[in-house]
C-alpha positions as CSV (number, residue, x, y, z in Angstrom):
1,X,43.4,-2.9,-38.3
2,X,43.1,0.7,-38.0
3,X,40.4,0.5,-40.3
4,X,38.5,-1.8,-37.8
5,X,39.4,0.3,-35.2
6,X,38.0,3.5,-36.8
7,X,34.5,1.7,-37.7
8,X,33.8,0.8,-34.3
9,X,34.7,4.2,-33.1
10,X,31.9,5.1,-35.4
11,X,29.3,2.7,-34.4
12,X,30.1,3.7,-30.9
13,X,29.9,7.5,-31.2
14,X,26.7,6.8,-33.2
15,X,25.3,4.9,-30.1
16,X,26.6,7.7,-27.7
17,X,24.6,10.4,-29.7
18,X,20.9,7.9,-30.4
19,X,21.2,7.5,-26.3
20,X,21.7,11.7,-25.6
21,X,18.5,12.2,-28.7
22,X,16.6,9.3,-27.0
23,X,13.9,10.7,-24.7
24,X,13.8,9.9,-21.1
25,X,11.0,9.9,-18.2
26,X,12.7,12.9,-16.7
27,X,12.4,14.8,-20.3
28,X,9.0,14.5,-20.6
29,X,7.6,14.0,-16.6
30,X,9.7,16.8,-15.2
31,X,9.3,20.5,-15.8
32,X,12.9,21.5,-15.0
33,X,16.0,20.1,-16.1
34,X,17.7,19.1,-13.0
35,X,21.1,17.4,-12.7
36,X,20.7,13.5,-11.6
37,X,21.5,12.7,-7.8
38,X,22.0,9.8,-5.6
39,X,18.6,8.9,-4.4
40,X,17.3,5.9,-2.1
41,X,14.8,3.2,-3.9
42,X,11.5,3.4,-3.8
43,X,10.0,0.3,-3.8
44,X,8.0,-0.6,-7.0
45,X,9.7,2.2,-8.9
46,X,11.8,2.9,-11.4
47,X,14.5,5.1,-12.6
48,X,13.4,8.8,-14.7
49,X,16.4,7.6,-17.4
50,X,14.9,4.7,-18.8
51,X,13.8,5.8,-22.0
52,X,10.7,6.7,-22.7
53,X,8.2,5.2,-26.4
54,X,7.5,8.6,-27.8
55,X,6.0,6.8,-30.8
56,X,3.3,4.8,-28.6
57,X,2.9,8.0,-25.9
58,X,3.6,11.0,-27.7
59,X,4.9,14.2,-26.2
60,X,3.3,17.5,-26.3
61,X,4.4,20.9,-25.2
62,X,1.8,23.0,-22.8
63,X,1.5,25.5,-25.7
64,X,0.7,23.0,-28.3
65,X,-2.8,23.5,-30.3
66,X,-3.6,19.4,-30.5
67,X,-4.2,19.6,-26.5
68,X,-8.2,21.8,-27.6
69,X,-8.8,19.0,-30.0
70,X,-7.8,15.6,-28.0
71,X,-10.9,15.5,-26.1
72,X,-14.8,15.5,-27.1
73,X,-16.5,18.4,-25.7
74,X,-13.6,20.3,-24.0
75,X,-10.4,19.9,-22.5
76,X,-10.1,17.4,-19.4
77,X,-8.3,18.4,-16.3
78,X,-7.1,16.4,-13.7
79,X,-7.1,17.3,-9.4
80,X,-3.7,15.5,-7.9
81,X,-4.6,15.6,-4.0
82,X,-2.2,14.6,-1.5
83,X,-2.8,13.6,2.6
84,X,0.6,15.0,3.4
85,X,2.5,15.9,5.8
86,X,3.7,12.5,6.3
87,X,5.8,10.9,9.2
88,X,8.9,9.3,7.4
89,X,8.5,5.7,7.4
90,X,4.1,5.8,7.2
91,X,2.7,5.9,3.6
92,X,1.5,8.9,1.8
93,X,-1.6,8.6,-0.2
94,X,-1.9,10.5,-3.5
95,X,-5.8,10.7,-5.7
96,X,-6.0,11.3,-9.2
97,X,-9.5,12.7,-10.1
98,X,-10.2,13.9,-13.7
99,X,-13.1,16.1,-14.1
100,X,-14.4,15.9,-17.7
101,X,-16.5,18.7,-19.7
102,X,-20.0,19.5,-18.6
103,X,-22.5,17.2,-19.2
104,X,-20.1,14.0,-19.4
105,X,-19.7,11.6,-17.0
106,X,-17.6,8.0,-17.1
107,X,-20.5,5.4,-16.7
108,X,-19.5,1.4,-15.2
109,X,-17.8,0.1,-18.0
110,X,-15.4,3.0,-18.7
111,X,-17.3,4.5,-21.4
112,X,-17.9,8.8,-21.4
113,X,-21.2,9.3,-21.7
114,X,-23.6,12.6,-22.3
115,X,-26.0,13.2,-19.6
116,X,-29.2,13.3,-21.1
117,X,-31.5,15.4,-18.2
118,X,-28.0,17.7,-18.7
119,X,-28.9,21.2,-19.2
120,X,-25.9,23.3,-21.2
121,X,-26.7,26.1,-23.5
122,X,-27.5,25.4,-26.3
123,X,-29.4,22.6,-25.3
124,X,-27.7,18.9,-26.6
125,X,-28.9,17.6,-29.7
126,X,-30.6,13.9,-29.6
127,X,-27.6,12.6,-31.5
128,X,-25.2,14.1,-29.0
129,X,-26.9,12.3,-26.0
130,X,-24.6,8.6,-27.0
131,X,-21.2,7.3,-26.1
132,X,-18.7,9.7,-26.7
133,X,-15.8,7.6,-26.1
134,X,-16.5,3.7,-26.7
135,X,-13.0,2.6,-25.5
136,X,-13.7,-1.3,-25.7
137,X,-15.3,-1.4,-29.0
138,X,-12.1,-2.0,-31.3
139,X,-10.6,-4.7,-28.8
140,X,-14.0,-6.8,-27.7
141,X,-13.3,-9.9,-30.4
142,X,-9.6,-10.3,-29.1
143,X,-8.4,-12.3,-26.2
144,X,-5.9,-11.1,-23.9
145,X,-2.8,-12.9,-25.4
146,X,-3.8,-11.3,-28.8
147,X,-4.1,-8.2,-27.2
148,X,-1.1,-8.5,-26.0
149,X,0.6,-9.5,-28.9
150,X,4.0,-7.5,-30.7
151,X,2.0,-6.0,-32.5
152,X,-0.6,-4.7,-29.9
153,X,0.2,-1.4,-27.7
154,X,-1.1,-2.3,-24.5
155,X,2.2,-1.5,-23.0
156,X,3.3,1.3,-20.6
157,X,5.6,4.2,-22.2
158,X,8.9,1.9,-20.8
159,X,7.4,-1.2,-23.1
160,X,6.2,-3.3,-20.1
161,X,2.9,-4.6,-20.7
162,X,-0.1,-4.2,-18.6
163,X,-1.2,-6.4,-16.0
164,X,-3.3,-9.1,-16.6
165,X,-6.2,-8.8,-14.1
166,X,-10.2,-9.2,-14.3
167,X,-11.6,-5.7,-15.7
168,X,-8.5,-4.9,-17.3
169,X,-10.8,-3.4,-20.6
170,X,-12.5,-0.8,-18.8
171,X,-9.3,0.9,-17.8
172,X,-8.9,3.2,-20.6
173,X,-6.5,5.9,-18.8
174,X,-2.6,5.4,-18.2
175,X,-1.3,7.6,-15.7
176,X,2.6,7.8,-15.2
177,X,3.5,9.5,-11.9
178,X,7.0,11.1,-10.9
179,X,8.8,12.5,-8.1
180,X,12.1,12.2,-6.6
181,X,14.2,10.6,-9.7
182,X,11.6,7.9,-10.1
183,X,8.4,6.9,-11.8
184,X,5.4,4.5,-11.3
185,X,3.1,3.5,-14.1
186,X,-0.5,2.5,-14.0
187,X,-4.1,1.7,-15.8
188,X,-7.2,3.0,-14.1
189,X,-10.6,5.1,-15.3
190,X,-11.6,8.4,-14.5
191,X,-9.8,8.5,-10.8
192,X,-7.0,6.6,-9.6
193,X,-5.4,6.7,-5.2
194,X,-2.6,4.7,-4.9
195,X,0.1,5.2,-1.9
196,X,3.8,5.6,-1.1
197,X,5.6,4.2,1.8
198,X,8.5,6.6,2.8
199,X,11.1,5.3,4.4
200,X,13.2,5.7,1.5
201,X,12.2,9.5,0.9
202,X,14.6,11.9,2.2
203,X,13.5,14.5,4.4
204,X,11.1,18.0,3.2
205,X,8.9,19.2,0.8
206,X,8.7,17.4,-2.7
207,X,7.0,17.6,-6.2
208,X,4.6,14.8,-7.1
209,X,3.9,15.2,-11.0
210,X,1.4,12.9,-13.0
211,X,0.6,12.4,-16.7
212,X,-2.4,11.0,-18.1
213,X,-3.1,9.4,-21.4
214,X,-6.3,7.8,-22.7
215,X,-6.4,4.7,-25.2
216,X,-6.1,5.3,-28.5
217,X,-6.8,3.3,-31.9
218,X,-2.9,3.3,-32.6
219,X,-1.4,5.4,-30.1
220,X,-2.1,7.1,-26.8
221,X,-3.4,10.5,-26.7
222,X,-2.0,12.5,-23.8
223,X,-5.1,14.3,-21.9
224,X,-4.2,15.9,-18.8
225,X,-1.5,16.6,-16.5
226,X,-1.0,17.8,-12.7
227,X,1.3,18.6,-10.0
228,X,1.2,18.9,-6.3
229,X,3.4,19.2,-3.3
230,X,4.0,16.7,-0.6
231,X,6.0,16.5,2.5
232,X,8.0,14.1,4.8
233,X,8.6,15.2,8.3
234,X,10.3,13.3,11.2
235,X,8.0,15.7,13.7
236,X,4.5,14.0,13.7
237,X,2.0,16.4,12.6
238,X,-0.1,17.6,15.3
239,X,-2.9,19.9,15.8
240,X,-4.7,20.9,19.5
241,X,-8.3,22.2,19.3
242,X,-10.2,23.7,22.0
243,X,-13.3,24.0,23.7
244,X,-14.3,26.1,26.4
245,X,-18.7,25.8,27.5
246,X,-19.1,29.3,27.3
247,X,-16.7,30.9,24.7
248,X,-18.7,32.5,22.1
249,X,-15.8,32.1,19.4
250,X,-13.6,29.3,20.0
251,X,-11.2,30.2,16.5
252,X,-10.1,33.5,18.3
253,X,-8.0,31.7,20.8
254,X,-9.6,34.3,23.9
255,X,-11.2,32.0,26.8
256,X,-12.5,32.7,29.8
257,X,-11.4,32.7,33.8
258,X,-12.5,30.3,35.9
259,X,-14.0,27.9,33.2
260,X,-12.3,24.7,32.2
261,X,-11.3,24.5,28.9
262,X,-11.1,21.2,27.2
263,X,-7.8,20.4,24.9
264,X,-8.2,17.7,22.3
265,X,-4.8,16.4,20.4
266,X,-5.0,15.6,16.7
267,X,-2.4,13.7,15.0
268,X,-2.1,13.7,11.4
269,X,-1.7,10.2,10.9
270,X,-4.3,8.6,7.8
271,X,-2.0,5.5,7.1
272,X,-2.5,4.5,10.8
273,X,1.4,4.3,11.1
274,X,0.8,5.1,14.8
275,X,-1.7,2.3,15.4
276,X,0.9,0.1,17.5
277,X,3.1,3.0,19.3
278,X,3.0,4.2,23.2
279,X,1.9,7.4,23.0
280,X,2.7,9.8,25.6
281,X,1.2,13.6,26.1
282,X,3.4,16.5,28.1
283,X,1.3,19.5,28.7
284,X,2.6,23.0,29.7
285,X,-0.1,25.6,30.0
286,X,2.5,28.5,30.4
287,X,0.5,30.0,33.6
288,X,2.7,28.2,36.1
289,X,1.2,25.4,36.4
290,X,3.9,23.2,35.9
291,X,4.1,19.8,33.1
292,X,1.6,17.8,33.1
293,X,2.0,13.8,31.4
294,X,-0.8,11.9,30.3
295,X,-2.1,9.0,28.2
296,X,-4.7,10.6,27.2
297,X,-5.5,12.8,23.9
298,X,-7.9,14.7,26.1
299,X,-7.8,16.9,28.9
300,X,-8.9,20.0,30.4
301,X,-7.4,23.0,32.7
302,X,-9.0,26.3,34.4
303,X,-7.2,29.3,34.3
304,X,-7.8,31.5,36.8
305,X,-5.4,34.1,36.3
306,X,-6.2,37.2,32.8
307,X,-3.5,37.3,31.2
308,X,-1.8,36.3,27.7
309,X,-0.5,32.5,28.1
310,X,1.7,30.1,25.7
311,X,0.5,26.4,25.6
312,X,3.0,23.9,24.6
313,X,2.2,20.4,24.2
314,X,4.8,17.7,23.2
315,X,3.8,14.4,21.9
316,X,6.0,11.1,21.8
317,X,5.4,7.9,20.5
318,X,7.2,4.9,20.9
319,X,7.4,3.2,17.6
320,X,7.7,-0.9,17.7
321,X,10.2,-2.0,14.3
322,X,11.6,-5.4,13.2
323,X,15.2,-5.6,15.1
324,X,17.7,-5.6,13.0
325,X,20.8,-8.0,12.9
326,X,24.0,-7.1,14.0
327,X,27.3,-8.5,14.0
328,X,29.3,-7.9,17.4
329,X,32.7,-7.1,17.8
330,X,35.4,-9.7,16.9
331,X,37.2,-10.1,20.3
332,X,41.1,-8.8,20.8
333,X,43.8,-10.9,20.2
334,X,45.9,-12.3,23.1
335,X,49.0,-13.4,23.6
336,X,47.9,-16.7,24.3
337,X,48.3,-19.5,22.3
338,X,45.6,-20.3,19.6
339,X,44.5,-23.7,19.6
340,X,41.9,-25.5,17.5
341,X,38.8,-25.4,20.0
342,X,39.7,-21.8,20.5
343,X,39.5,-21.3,16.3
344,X,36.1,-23.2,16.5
345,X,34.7,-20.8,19.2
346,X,36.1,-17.4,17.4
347,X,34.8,-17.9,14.0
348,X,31.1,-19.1,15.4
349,X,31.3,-15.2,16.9
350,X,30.9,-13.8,12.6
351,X,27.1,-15.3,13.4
352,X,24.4,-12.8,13.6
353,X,22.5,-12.0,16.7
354,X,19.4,-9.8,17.8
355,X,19.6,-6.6,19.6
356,X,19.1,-7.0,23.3
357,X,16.8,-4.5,25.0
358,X,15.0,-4.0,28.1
359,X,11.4,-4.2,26.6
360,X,12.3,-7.2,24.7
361,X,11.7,-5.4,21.4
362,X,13.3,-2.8,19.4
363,X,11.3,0.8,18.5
364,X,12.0,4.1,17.6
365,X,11.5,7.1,19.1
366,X,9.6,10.5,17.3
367,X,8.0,13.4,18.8
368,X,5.5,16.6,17.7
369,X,5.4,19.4,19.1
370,X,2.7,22.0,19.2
371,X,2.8,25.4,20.5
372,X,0.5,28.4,20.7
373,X,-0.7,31.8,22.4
374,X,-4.1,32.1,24.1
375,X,-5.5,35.4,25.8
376,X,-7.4,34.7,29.0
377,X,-10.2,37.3,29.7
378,X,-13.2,37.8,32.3
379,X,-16.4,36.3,30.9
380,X,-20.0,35.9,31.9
381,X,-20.0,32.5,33.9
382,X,-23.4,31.9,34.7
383,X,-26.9,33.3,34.0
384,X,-30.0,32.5,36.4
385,X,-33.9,33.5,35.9
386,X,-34.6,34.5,39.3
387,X,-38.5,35.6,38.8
388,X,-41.5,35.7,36.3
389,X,-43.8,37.8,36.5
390,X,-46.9,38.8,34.4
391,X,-48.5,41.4,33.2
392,X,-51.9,42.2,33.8
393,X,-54.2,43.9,31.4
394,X,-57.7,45.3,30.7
395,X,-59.3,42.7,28.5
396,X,-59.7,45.5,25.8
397,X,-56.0,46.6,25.8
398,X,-54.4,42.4,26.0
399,X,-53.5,41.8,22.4
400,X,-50.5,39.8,23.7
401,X,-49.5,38.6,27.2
402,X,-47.2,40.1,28.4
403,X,-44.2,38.6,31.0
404,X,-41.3,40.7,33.0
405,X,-38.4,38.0,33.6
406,X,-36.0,38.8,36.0
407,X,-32.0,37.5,35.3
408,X,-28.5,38.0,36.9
409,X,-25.5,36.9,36.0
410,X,-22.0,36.5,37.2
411,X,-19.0,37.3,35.7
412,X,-18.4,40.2,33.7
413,X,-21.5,43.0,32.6
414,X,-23.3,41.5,29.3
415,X,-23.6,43.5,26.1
416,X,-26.6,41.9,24.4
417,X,-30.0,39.6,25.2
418,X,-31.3,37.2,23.1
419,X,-34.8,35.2,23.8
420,X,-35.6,32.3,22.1
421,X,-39.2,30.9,22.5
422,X,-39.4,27.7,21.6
423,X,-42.1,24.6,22.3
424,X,-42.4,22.9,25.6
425,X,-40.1,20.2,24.1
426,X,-37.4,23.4,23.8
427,X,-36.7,21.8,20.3
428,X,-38.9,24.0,17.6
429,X,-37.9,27.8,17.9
430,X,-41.2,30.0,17.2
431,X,-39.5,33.7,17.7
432,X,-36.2,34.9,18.3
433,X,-35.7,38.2,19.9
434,X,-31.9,39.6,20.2
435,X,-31.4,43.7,21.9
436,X,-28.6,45.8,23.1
437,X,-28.7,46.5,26.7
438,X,-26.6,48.7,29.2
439,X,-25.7,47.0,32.5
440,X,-24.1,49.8,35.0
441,X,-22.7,48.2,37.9
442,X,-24.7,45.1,38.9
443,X,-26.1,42.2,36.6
444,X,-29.9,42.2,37.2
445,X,-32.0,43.3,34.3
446,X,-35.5,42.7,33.5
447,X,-36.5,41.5,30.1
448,X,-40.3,41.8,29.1
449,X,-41.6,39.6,26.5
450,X,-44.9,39.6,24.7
451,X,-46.6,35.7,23.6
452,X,-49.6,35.7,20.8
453,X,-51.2,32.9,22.2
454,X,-51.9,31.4,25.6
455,X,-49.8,28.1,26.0
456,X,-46.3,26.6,27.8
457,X,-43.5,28.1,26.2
458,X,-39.8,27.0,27.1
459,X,-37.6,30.0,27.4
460,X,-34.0,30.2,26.7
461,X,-32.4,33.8,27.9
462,X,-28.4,34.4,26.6
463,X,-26.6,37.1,27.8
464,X,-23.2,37.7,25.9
465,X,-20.6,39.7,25.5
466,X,-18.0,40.4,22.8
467,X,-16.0,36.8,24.0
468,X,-18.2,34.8,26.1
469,X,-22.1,33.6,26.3
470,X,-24.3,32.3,28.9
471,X,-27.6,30.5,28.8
472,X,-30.8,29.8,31.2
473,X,-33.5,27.8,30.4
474,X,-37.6,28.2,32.0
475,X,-40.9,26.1,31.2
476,X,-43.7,29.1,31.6
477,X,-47.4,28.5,31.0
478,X,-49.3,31.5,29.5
479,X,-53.0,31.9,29.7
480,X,-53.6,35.0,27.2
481,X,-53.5,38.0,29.7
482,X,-57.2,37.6,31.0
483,X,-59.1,35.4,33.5
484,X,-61.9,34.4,31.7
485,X,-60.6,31.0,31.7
486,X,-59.7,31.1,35.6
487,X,-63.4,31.8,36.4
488,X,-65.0,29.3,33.7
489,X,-62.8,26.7,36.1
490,X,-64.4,27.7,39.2
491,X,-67.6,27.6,38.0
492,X,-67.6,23.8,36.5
493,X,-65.7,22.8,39.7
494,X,-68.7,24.3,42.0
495,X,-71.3,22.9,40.0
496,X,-69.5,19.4,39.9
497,X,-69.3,19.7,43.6
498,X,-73.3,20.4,43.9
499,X,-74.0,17.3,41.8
500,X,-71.7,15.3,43.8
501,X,-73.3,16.7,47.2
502,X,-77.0,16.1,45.7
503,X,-76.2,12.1,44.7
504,X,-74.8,11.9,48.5
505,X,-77.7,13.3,50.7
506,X,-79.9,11.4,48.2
507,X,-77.8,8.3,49.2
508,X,-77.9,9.1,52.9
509,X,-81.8,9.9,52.8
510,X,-82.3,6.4,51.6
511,X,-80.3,4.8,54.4
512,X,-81.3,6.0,57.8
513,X,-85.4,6.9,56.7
514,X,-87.9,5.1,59.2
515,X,-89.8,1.9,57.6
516,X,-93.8,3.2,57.9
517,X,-96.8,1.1,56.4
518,X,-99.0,1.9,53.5
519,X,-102.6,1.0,53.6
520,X,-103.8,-0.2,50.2
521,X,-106.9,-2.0,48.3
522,X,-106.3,-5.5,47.3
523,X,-105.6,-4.1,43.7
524,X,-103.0,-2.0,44.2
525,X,-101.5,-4.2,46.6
526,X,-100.5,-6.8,43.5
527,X,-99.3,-3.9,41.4
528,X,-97.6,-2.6,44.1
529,X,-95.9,-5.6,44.7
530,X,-94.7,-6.1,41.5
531,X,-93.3,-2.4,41.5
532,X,-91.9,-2.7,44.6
533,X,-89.9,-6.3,43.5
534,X,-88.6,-4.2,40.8
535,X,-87.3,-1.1,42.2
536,X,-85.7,-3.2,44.7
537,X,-83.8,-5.2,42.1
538,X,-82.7,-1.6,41.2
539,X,-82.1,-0.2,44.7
540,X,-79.7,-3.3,44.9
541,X,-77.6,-2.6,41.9
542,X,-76.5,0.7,42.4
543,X,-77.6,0.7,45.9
544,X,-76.0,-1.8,47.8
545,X,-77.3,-2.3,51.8
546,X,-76.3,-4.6,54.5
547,X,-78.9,-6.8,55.4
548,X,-78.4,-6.1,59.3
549,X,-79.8,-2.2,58.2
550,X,-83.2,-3.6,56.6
551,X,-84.5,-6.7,58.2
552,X,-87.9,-6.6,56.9
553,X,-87.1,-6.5,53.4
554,X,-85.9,-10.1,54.2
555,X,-89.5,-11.7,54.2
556,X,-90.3,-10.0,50.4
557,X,-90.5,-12.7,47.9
558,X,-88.4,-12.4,45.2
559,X,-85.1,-10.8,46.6
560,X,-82.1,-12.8,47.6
């Protein structure tokens, strides 16, 4: 008996020692040894101490010389991006990209391909410009049941297969993620997203870990491997920006008095957790003001007080959930007598019921905050082209036209001019001209500019200090300093008005001239007539007369 005893004792300290040499996910996906605590479930993942097929997925240290020779080319490294911070409860969404050795690219069917119009010193050889990895080649006369066989390795590093779905042969990578105690396994090619709800994920900033592998004849060959950092908040992320019409640097959080300034809210949300939630804005703009609620993502507010001011801005949303069951209180016992109905009624009180509330639905509450410093300063307001004048010049000395424009301001002195002369349109700049200038007391200043070519011009004038910018805008029409064109006008106009006056006394002399009779032979008389008949056929055309004005053309044949 104690012999019996003794050989199990064996068999069972021989167990004890294979399980503490067997290697584990944690061994091989996490970096440090940490002791094993109580965690929640992720959904759809498992435990880091299930062991792990070091035969099928083999482990290698980060100094190890295999990791220059397991890839074609180069070594392969792999970008782990994250859209963190993430309100608890919302998913987080993590992207595996691996970026492969120059010239090589993954093509449709999974295969790594040379580019061929790749340039890479030295140049690639003809021979090198093919497949450098055909993954599919040694398992395109199998099915998937014989691919899945015992004796096949398309299994995960835990020994569960792969799923069976279409395109499953043009996955050629298995990645193996791990954070928080727990793994996830899955096929893909060259980039893989996948997300995480986490309502299970405690609170703060965690390490997302990934390992990839790439198919192998009889094994898997490890290729890559990356880390990143994720968190899970109960504050929703939030961000304000902020625009103000004539701030000439709106990242240097300095605005300007007496302009409104238009606050936009941004909230971090990609998995659209927030989609269904009341969400409620409280504004404090720290210059006395007092809070402010809205609805609204947007709004605007004028300081007119300089001055250093701290905006807070809370946000709260109102989060609709499933209500959950709850079992009430079982009622006091009484001194009363018990009888059967009474039994009946107490134990129909163990069924579950709703939660009653006022909306008629249950939610949740979370709230961001945002908060920040702003300095308010005096700026330039407004800028206004009061006159334009220009220049005239000798014919000899007007290379360019020149133009004196006349501008104030209001608000605080400017510092610098710029001119921008653009087309009529104001769309195409031709010149840009930027100076200096010295305003003493007052802002008006005269600003002379020189054109090349006669034309309309729009005009955009910006005065500007070292916080704050103004704009005015002008159509001006240029004739090229000289008024040769001005008199070639007035001379076509005057001699259009001499033609014009010509065809009308011509008109009028035909009109009102007395009828008087020509004497005539015989001869002329019938060419005459014929002449007359014809001109008169012409006169009527472009000469049109009332009949009551020339009664004795009425009795010449041949007019009607």
């Amino acid at each position: 008996m104690s012999g019996v005893r003794r050989h199990l004792g064996i068999l069972l300290l021989a167990e004890v020692v294979l399980c503490a040499a067997a290697t584990r996910f944690q061994d091989v996906l996490s970096h440090e040894k940490t002791p094993v605590t109580p965690y929640k479930k992720i959904q759809g993942w498992s435990s880091d101490q299930n062991k792990w097929d070091e035969k099928l997925y083999p482990v290698w240290e980060e100094g190890d010389p295999r990791w220059k020779d397991c890839w074609k080319g180069g070594r392969v490294t792999a970008k782990l991006d994250t859209d963190s911070p993430a309100l608890v409860g919302s998913n987080v969404t993590f992207a595996v990209t691996l970026q492969f050795p120059k010239c090589q690219k993954e093509d449709n069917d999974g295969n790594i391909i040379y580019e061929r119009n790749c340039t890479q010193d030295p140049p690639a050889s003809q021979d090198q410009q093919v497949y450098v990895y055909n993954w599919t080649e040694w398992i395109d006369n199998c099915g998937w049941e014989n691919c899945t066989s015992n004796h096949s390795h398309n299994v995960f590093p835990d020994g569960r297969p792969f799923p069976h779905y279409p395109g499953w042969r043009r996955r050629n990578f298995v990645y193996v993620f791990h954070t928080f105690g727990q793994y996830h396994q899955t096929t893909g090619q060259s980039s893989v997203t996948f997300s995480v709800n986490t309502a299970n994920i405690t609170l703060g900033k965690h390490a997302m870990a990934v390992s990839i592998y790439r198919r192998g004849h009889s094994a898997y060959v490890p290729i890559a491997r990356a880390k990143a950092t994720y968190i899970i908040t109960d504050k929703i992320p939030v961000f304000v920006s902020m625009y103000q019409k004539h701030d000439r640097n709106i990242s240097d959080s300095i605005f300007i008095k007496d302009s409104p300034i238009t606050f936009d809210v941004k909230i971090h949300d990609p998995s659209y957790y927030l989609n269904n939630s009341a969400i409620s804005y409280k504004w404090n703009f720290g210059d006395g003001s007092g809070l402010f609620v809205a609805s609204s993502s947007t709004t605007s507010h004028t300081y007119t007080l300089q001055g250093n001011f701290t905006l807070n801005v809370t946000v709260q949303a109102i989060i609709p959930i499933p209500c959950r069951p709850v079992t009430p209180t079982a009622p006091l016992p009484t001194s009363a007598v018990t009888t059967g109905a009474s039994s009946n009624l107490e134990s129909s009180t163990t069924v579950e019921s709703m939660e009653d509330n006022p909306d008629g639905g249950c939610h949740i509450y979370r709230n961001g905050y945002y908060r920040t410093g702003i300095s308010v300063v005096e700026g330039i307001l407004e800028v206004n082209i009061i006159q334009m004048t220009s220049i005239q010049m000798t014919e000899s000395q007007a290379e360019n036209s020149l133009v004196d424009f006349v501008v104030t301001c209001q608000g605080s002195l400017p510092t610098d001019v710029c001119t921008v002369v653009s087309d009529p349109t104001c769309q195409v700049s031709k010149s840009v001209v930027c100076d200096p200038i010295v305003v003493a007391d007052e802002c008006l200043l005269t600003i002379r500019r020189a054109f090349e070519e006669p034309g309309t011009y729009c005009i955009n004038i910006t005065l500007g200090d070292d916080t704050s910018q103004a704009l005015a805008s002008a159509l001006i029409s240029v004739n090229g300093g000289s008024s040769s064109g001005t008199t070639e006008g007035v001379f076509i106009f005057l001699g259009l008005l001499a033609v014009f006056a010509a065809i009308g006394a011509f008109v009028l002399y035909k009109r009102y001239k007395q009828y008087k009779p020509i004497e005539r032979s015989a001869g002329q008389a019938e060419n005459q007539e014929g002449l007359t008949a014809y001109f008169s056929n012409f006169k009527a055309i472009f000469f049109p007369t009332s009949t009551e004005r020339n009664p004795l053309l009425k009795s010449k044949p041949g007019i009607v």
